[in-house]
C-alpha positions as CSV (number, residue, x, y, z in Angstrom):
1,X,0.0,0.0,0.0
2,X,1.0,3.5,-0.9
3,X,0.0,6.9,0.9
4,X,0.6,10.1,-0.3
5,X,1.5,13.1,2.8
6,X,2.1,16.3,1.4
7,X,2.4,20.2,2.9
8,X,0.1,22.4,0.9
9,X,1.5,26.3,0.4
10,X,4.0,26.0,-2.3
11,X,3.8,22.1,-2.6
12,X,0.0,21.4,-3.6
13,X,-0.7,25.1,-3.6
14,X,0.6,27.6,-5.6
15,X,2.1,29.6,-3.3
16,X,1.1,32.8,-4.9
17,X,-2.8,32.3,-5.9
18,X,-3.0,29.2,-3.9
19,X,-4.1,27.0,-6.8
20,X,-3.9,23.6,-7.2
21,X,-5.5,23.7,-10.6
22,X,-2.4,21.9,-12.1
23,X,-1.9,18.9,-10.1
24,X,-5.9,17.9,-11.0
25,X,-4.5,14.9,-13.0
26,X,-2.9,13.4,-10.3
27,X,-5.2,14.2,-7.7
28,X,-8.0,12.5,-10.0
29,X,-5.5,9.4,-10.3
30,X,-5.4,9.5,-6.9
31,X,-8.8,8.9,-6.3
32,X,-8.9,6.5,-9.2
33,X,-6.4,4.7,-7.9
34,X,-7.9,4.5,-4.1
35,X,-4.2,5.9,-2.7
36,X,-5.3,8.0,0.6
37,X,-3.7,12.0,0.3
38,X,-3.1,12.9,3.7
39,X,-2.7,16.5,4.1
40,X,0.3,17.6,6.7
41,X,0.7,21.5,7.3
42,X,1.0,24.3,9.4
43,X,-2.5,25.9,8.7
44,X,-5.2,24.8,11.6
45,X,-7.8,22.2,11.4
46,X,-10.6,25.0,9.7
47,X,-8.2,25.8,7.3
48,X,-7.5,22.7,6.6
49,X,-11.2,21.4,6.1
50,X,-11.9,24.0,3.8
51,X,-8.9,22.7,1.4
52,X,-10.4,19.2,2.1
53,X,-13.7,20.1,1.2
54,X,-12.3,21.4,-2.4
55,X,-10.0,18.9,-2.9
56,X,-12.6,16.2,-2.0
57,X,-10.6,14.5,0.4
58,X,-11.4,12.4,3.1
59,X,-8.5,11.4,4.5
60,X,-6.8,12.1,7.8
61,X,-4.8,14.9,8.3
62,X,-2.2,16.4,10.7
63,X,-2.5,20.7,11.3
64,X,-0.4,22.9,12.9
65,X,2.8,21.7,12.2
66,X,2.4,18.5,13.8
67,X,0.3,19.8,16.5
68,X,-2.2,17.1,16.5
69,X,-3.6,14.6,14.0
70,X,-6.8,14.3,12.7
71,X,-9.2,10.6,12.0
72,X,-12.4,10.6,10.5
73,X,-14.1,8.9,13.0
74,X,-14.3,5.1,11.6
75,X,-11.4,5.2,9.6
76,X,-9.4,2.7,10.6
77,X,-10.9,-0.5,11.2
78,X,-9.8,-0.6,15.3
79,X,-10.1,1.8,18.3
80,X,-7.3,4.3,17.7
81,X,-6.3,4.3,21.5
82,X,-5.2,8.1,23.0
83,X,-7.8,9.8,20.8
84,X,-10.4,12.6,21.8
85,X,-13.5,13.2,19.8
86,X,-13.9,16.3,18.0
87,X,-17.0,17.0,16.0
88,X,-16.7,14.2,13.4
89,X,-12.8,13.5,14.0
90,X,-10.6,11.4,16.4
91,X,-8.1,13.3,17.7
92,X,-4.6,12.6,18.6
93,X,-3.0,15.6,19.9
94,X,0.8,16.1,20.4
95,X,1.1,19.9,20.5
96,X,1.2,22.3,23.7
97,X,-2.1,24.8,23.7
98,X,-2.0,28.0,22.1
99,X,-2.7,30.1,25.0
100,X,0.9,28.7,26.6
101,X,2.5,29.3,23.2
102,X,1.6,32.8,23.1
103,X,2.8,33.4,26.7
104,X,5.8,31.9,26.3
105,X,6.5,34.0,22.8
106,X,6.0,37.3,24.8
107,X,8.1,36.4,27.1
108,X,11.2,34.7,25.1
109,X,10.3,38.3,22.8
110,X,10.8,40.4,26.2
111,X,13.9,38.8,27.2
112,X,15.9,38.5,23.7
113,X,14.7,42.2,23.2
114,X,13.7,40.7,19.3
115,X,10.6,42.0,19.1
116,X,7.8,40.2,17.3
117,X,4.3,40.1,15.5
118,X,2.0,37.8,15.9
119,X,-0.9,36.5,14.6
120,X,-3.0,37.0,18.3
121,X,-2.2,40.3,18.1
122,X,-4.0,40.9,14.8
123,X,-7.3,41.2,13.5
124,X,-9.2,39.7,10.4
125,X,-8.5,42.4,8.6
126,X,-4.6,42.8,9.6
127,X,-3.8,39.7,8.8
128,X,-5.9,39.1,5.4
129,X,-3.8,42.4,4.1
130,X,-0.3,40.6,5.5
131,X,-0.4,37.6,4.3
132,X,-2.2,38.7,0.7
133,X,-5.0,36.2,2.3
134,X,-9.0,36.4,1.7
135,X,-10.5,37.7,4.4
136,X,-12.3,34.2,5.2
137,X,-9.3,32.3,5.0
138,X,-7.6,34.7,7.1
139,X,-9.9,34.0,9.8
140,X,-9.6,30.2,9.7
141,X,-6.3,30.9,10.1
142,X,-6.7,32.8,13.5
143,X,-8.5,29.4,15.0
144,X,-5.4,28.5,16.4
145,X,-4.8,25.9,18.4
146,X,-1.1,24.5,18.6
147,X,1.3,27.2,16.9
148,X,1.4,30.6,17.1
149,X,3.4,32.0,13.6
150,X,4.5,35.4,13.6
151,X,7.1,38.1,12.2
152,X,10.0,39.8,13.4
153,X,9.9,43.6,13.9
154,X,13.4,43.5,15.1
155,X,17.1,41.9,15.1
156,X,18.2,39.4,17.7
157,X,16.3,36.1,16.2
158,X,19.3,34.1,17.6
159,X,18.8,35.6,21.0
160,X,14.8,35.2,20.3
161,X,15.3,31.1,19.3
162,X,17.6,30.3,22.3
163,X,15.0,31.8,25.0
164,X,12.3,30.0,23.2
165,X,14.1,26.2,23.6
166,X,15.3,27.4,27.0
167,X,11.7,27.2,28.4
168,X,11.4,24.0,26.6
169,X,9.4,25.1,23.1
170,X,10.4,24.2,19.5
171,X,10.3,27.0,16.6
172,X,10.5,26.2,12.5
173,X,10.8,28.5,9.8
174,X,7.6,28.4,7.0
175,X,7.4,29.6,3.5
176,X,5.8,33.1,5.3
177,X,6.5,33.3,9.3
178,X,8.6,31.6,12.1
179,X,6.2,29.5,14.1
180,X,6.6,28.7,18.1
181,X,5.5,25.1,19.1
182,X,5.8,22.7,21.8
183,X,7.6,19.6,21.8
184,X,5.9,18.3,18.5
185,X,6.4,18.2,14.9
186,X,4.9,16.7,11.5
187,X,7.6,14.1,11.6
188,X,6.4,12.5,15.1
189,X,2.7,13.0,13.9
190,X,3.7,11.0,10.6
191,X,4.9,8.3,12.2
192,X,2.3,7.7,14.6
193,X,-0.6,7.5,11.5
194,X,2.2,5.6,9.3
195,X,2.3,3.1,12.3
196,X,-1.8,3.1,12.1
197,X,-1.5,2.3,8.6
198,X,0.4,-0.8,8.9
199,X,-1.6,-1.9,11.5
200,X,-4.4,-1.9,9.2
201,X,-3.4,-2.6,5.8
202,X,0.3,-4.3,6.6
203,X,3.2,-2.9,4.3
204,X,3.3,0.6,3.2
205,X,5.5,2.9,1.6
206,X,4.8,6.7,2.6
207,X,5.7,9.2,-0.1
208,X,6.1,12.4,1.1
209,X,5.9,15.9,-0.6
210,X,7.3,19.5,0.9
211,X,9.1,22.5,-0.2
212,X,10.7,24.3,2.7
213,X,12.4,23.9,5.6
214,X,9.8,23.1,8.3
215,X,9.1,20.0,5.8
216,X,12.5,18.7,6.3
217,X,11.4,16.6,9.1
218,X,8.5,14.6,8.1
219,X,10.2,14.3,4.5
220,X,13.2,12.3,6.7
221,X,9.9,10.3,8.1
222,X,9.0,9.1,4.7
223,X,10.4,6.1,3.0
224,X,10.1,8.4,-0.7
225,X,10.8,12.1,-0.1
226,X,10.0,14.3,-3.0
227,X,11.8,18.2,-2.8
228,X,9.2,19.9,-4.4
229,X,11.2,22.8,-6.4
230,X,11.4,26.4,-4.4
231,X,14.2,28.5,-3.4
232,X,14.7,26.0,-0.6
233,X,15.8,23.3,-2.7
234,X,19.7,23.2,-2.2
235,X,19.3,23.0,1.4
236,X,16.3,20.4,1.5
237,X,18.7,18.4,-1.0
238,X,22.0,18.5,1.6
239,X,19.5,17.6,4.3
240,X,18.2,15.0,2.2
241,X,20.9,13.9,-0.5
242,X,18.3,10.4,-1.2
243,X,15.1,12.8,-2.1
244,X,13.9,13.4,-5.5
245,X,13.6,16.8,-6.8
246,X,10.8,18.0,-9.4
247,X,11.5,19.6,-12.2
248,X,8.9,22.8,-11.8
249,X,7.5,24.3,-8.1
250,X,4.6,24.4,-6.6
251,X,1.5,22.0,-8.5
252,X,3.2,21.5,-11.6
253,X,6.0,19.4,-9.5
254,X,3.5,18.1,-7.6
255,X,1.6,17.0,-10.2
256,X,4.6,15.3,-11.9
257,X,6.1,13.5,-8.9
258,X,2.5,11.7,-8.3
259,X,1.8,10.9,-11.2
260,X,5.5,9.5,-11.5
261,X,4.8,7.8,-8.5
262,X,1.9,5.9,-9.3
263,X,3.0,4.3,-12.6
264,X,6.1,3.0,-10.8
């Protein structure tokens, strides 16, 4: 059995209009082919639903940069132990909540002097007219539960990063902002549902798709990691010397690596 994980801005999505219209050939064989697509981002779990609901997917999917990981209820055919319902989800959650996060942001922001911005301290409108967002997208992305991304306003990130892991947090770099975390990431969500999988359905090769550098962990947690093309590239490839790299960015090397990957 194959799955498909893949991050969405700049790998599935375009990360300019946020389109996938060119990978629709793959994403149709995908469904053709009965190969589950599981979605693994930053953006939170209302974000998220709204790209499943276009995409037509059904599959589980892990949010906030490995914050928790989300089963439709039923999917798997055992009890998922260490789950909490949600709505019509499952819910395994590894991530620290967001009220903590932001706390501990302000306070690492305070004593590195590196002052920040972020996305608590914005409205609707702010953020839609930062991040080049629709309004209602930009307020799916304010239901935060697990990472709190935001922007520096200042020098001192080095300072900024080391008081942040001294009180025990995590922080990654995305396509747009620096995010703060706790003690979770995509790769440890990945390998939890990879281990579901096999439970389930025996062996299973994961191929994995990313384009920056907060991918670079759940791409080492595949057993096929595709570099989807982006300015990133040389460093994803000296992280990951075995991953294949497309040949265009964004949908169009998404779209090519899939489909390469399903007629092997």
């Amino acid at each position: 059995m194959k799955i498909i994980v893949s991050d969405l801005d700049g790998t599935l999505l375009d990360i300019r209009t946020y389109s996938f219209e060119a990978a629709r050939p793959a994403l149709a064989a995908l469904r053709c082919q009965k190969v589950p697509l599981v979605l693994c981002t930053s953006k939170t779990r209302a974000e998220v639903e709204m790209w499943r609901d276009r995409l037509g997917n059904q599959d589980p999917f892990i949010v906030e940069n490995g914050g928790a990981l989300y089963l439709p209820r039923g999917y798997f055919p055992f009890a998922v132990p260490g789950c909490r319902p949600r709505g019509d989800y499952d819910v395994i959650e590894f991530g620290t909540p967001y009220e903590e996060l932001v706390a501990i942001l302000q306070a690492a922001s305070r004593e590195s002097g590196c002052r920040v911005l972020g996305f608590h301290e914005l409205s609707v409108e702010e953020l839609s007219l930062r991040s080049h967002l629709p309004r209602e997208q930009a307020a799916l992305a304010k239901q935060r539960d697990y990472d709190e991304p935001f922007e520096l306003l200042g020098a001192g990130v080095y300072r900024l990063v080391e008081a942040i892991e001294r009180r025990g947090m995590r922080w990654t770099r995305g396509d747009r902002y620096y995010h703060i975390t706790g003690d979770n990431d995509k790769a440890t969500a990945l390998r939890r549902l990879s281990a579901l999988y096999r439970q389930a359905y025996g062996e299973l090769t994961v191929v994995a798709l990313g384009d920056g550098w907060n991918d670079v962990g759940f791409l080492s947690a595949a057993d096929r990691p595709v570099l989807v093309r982006s300015e990133y590239v040389a460093v994803l490839k000296r992280a990951l010397p075995h991953g294949v790299v497309t040949s265009a960015p964004g949908p169009y090397g998404w779209n090519e690596a899939v489909l390469a990957v399903l007629a092997a």
